[in-house]
C-alpha positions, 0 to 999 in steps of 0.5 A: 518515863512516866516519872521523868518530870518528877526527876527533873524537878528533884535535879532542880532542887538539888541544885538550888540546895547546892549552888550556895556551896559554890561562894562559901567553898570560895570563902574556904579557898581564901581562908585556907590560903591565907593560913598556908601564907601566912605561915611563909610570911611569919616564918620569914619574917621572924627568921630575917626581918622581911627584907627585899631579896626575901620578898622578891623571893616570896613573889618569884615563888608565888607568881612562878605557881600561879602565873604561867598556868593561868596565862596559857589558860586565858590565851586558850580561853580567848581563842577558843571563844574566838572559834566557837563564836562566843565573843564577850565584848565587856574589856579588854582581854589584856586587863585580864594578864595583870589582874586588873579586870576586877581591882575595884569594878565588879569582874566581868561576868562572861568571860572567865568568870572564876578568875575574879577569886585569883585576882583577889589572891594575886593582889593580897600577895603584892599589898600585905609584903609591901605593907610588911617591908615598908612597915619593917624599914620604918620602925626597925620593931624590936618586937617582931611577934607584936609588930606583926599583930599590928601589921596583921590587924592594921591591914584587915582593919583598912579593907573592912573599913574601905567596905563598910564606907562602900555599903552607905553608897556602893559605887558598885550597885546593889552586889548581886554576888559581883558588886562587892564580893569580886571586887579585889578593892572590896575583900583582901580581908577574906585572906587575912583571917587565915593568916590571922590565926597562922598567927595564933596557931604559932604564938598562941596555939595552946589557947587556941587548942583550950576552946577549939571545940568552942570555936569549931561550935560557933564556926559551924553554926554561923556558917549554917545561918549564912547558908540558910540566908543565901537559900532563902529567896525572900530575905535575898541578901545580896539584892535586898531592896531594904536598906537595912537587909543591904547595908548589912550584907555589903557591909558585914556579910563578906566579913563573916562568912571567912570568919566562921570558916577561920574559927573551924581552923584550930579544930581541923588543924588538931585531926588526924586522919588515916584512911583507905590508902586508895582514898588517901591517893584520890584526895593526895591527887585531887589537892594536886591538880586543884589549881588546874581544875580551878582553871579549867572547870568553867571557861574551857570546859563548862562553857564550851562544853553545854554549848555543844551538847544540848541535854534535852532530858534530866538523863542526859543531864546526869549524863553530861554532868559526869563526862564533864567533871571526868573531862575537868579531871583528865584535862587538870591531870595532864596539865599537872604532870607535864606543865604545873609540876616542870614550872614549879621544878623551874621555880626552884632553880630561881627562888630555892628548894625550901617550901618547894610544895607551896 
């Protein structure tokens, strides 16, 4: 027992070494999905011309994967915290069903917490087709591949801006990891890198695969200072008081960290792994129920969860710790099999069986 406080103070550290991985995993997120899109859109585009049946097609597809099951969990999120007595009297629940609690005010912070990133993602799969078809009708491009590098970096280069005119006076505040970074009207960027280089890795993948150690070098060690900078509390990059450390970060922080993830992408896309069979179906499973623990992991599990069991000592903790993620994972299985895949079995009766996986 003797070491217990010892323990205690080593479970404190690895959190604070850990819990910068949470935003930089998030950054990931984005950029991994946005190469998956951007491979739909580019392919659609350049097989049709982008035209509306394609895009409502597109939409029925991508709202049909994401929007029934985060609807049932936000109806449950709301009547569990109605039950527990863990009311948030922030906004009104319904901003929540049209992704609206965030598109240019920080999300709220006590209620769903995770759904600001979703958000994020739902309205970049709205803007960028729209972009694309309006763009498409009005200048009939005869060249589809340099119409849309135009379309791509026009549409990055509107949101960096919109976020670099935030930084002279944030209407937001100071950040503080909500102020710019969960604000939809502040990063529809961070998606766009990975559509960017699903561009490249199209058109220009043999000069991606010349440098792809060059750019795997630059992505890690970015990431690494980016990593260094949200560990080190005396630079405390989102909420400097220096105007200088805080024009920086609200300004170009956001634009970097998916950056550096993007440049590792060539490398990545390059390797080929062959495991153990039995890792091979963990991970094969994990990617599967993913959305569902996205989902479930902190509002309806995490939350209620800690309220109701008071870990009074660092064993307990650990303990607790483990129940919860084989609870998150349980619950994201049962939620696959018998909700997520039915739906997305639905979908392809209304949009078709091509790309049925995204």
């Amino acid at each position: 027992m003797a070491n217990m406080p010892h323990f205690g103070s080593a479970i404190r550290r690895y959190v604070s070494f850990v819990q910068p991985l949470g935003p930089l995993g998030v950054e990931l997120f984005f950029v991994l999905s946005g190469f998956l899109i951007g491979n739909i859109l580019i392919k659609t585009f350049m097989n049709t011309g982008f035209s509306f049946s394609d895009m409502r097609t597109f939409w029925v597809r991508r709202w049909f994967r994401t929007l029934p099951l985060y609807w049932l969990i936000l109806t449950t999120d709301i009547i569990l915290y109605y039950a527990l007595d863990l009311k948030s009297h922030e906004l009104p629940k319904i901003f929540y069903y049209f992704f609206l609690q965030n598109l240019w005010l920080p999300h709220p912070r006590y209620f769903f917490g995770e759904a600001w990133s979703l958000s994020i993602e739902e309205w970049f799969y709205i803007t960028l087709p729209i972009v694309m078809y309006i763009f498409a009708r009005i200048f009939r491009p005869l060249n589809k591949k340099i119409f849309l590098l135009k379309v791509f970096t026009g549409y990055l280069s509107v949101f960096l801006l919109i976020r670099f005119i935030n930084a002279f006076h944030p209407i937001n505040g100071p950040d503080l990891d909500s102020g710019i970074r969960k604000v939809v009207l502040f990063r529809l960027d961070a998606v766009m890198y990975g559509v960017l280089f699903a561009y490249f890795n199209t058109y220009r993948k043999q000069s991606l695969d010349k440098i792809k150690n060059l750019l795997l070098l630059t992505g890690i060690t970015g990431t690494f200072v980016i990593y260094y900078l949200f560990l080190d509390t005396s630079i405390n990059i989102t909420a400097s008081t220096q105007p200088a450390i805080r024009f920086a970060s609200d300004a170009f922080l956001y634009l970097l960290i998916p950056l550096f993830f993007s440049l590792c992408l060539p490398f990545a896309n390059n390797i080929t792994v062959i495991g153990n069979k039995y890792l091979s179906r963990f991970f094969t499973h994990i990617s599967k129920i993913s959305y569902s623990m996205y989902l479930v992991h902190y509002s309806l599990v995490f939350i209620p969860f800690f309220n109701l069991m008071k870990a009074t000592t660092p064993v307990a903790t650990v303990a607790f710790y483990i129940i919860y993620w084989l609870i998150v994972i349980a619950l994201s299985s049962v939620l696959y099999k018998y909700f997520e895949y039915p739906v997305m079995r639905l979908r392809d009766k209304f949009a078709g069986r091509h790309e049925s996986a995204t």
